[in-house]
N, C-alpha and C positions, 0 to 999 in steps of 0.2 A: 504494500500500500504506500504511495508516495504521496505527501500529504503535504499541505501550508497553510497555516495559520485559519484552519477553519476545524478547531479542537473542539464546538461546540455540535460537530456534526457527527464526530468518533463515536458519541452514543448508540448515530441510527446504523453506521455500516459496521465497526466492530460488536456492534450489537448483533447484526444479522448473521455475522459469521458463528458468534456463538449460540446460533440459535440454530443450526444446523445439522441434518440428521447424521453428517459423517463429521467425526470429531478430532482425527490422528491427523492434526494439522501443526504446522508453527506459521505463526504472522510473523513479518518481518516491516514495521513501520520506518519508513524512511523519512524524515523531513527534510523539506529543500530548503534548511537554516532557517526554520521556524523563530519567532519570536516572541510564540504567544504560550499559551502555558498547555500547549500540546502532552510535552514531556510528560507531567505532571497527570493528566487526563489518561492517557497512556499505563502509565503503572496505578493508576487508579483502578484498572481491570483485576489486576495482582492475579494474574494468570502467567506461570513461566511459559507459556508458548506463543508469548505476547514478548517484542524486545522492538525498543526504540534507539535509531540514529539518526542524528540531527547532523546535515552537512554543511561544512563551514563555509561556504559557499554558494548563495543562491542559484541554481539554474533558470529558475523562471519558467519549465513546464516540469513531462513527469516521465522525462526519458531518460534524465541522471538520475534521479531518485528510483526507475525501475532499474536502471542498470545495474547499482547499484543491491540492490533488492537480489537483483538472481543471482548476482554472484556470490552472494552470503547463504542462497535458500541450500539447503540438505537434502531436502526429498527428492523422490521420483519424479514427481510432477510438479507444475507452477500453475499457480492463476495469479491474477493480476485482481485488486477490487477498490477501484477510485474512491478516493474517502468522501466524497455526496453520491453514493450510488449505494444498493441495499443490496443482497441478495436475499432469497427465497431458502426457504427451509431443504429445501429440493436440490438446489444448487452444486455443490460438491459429488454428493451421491449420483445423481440422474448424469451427470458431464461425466465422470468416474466408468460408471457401467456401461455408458453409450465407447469411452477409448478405451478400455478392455476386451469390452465384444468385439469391437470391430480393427485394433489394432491400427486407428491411427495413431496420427502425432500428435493433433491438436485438434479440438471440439467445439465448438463457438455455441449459445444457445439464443434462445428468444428473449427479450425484457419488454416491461411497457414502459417504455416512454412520456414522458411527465414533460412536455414543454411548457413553457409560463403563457399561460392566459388562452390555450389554444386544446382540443381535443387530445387526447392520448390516442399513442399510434403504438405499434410494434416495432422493434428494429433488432437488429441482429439476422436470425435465424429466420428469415418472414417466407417461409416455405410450407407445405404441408406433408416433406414427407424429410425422410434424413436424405441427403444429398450432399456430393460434393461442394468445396467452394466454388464459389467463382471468383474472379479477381475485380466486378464491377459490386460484389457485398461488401455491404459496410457492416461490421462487426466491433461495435466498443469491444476493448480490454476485457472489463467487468467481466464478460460473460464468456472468455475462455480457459480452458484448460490442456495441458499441453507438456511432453515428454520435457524434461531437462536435458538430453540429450539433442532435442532439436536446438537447444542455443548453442551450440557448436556446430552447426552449420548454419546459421543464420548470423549470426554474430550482434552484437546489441542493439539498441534502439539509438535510430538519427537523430539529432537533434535536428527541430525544425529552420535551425537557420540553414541548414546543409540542403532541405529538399520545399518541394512545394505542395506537399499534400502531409494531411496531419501523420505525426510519426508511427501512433499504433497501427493505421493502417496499410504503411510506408514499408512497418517489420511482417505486417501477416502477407504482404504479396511476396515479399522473398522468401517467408518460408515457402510459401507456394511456388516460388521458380526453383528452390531446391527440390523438389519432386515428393516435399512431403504430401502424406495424406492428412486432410484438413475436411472432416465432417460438419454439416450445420446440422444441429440437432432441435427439431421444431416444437421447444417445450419451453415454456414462459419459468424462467428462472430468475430473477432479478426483476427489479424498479430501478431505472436509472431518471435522474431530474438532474439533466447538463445543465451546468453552471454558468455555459456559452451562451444560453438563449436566458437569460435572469439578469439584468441590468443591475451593477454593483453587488452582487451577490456574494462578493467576498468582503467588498470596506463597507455593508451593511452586516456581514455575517447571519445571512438568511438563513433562517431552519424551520418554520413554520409550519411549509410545505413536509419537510421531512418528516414533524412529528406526524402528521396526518396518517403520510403513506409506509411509513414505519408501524402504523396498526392493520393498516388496510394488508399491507405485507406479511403480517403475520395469524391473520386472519383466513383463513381456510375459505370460507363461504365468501367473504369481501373480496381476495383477491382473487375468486373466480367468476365473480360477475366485475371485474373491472377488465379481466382476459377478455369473457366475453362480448362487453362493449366494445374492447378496438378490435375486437376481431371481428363485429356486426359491421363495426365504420370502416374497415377494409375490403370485405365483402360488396357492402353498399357502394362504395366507390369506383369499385370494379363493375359494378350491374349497370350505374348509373352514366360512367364514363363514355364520351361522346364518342363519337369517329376519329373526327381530328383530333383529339388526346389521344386515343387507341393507336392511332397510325407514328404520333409524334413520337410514345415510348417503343414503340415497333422498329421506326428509325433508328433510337436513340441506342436498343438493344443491340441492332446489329452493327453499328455503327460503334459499341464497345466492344463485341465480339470480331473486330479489324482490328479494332488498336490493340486488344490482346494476341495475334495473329502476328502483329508488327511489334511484338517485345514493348510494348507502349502499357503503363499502366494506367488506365482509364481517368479515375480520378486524379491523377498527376496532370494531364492535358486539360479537365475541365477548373482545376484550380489555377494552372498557369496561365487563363484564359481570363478569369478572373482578377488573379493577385498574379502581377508579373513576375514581385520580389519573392526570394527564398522565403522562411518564416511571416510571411504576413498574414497568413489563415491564425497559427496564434495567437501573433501578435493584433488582431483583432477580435479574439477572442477574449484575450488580457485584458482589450482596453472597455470592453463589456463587462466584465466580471470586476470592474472598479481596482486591476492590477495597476 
């Protein structure tokens, strides 16, 4: 977990993890030179499979502080779990059993999506059956799990001033050009509320939202009728969707399935389309988040 200065959020996600039906874990919290009373909130858990380090140097996103993170972690396996993002009771075990059975390298799942002021969507795994990656998903962190032996051939995470699309998604297409096997597994594991779309959500230190769906999360009946709203609102959008929408993602599809053809990673051309400079996806996301 690579965290900054939002210690008052550690409740809902090191919450979730210990709330979870596989327990043979160690967290490894990393700070990027926290300054707020993180540490302290931290061993507040007073759990030994819980250990905090704070690095003497801010990076300013959460590619040092992962990097950092694997190269200290022990086990067999890694996940990754952004400190404003929850997981599901479900989460370790259901990702576990899906790369055991099937002997991949890494597993991505489904989350619902909490954006501020707008409908909840799905994102991750938004398929209906287990399937391969593709390299045009977009898969947050949060929701994968994955050999430790794949970071030896993929080797760490870019910092975003080096590339022009966000760095986790930057590391999950190289593991895919190493020829690992990378499953999407279509089971709502997580609540993720980006921090990217919340105006000063860091120098306000918003959590409001978290206490809510930190119950809804742990709520069996709640969080299955909030599945099944984005899953009715995805449905609906699909039935209701026009021609011209129909035809424009049909374009849009094969027109990422070239630039995967052409060693082009999709999202890399449509950000540099966007933000010319290196880091500026970021760094506009910092300057949203009140960085």
């Amino acid at each position: 977990m690579a965290t900054f200065n939002r210690s008052n959020l550690l409740q809902f996600s090191i919450g979730s993890l210990l709330k979870n039906s596989f327990q043979d874990w160690e967290l490894i919290v990393v700070g990027d030179c926290c300054t707020d009373d993180t540490e302290q909130v931290v061993a507040a858990f007073n759990d030994s499979r819980i250990q905090f380090i704070n690095l003497d140097k801010n990076v300013g996103e959460q590619s040092g502080p992962n990097n950092i993170g694997v190269s200290l972690a022990k086990g067999k396996y890694i996940a990754f779990l952004n400190h404003d993002d929850m997981w599901c009771s479900n989460h370790l075990q259901s990702s576990m059993e899906l790369l055991e059975k099937s002997d991949a390298d890494l597993v991505f799942s489904q989350a619902l999506w909490v954006p501020y002021q707008a409908p909840m969507s799905l994102s991750g795994a938004t398929v209906g059956h287990i399937q391969a990656y593709q390299p045009w998903m977009i898969a947050p962190a949060t929701l994968w799990l994955f050999k430790t032996t794949l970071t030896e051939k993929v080797g760490t995470w870019r910092l975003s001033r080096d590339i022009h699309s966000i760095p986790s998604q930057d590391w999950l297409y190289r593991a895919h050009q190493t020829g690992a096997k990378i499953l999407a597994n279509p089971v709502v594991t997580a609540v993720i509320l980006n921090s990217a779309t919340r105006i000063n959500a860091y120098s306000e230190r918003q959590m409001s939202e978290h206490e809510q769906w930190c119950k809804i999360a742990s709520d069996t009946a709640a969080l299955g009728q909030a599945v099944s709203s984005a899953y009715g609102a995805h449905l609906q959008n699909i039935i209701t969707m026009n021609v011209g929408l129909a035809i424009r993602r049909l374009l849009g599809l094969m027109g990422r399935k070239i630039l995967f053809k052409l060693q082009i990673f999709p999202p890399d051309l449509a950000y540099w389309l966007r933000y010319s400079r290196k880091g500026s996806v970021i760094k506009m996301a910092r300057k949203r988040r009140g960085l």
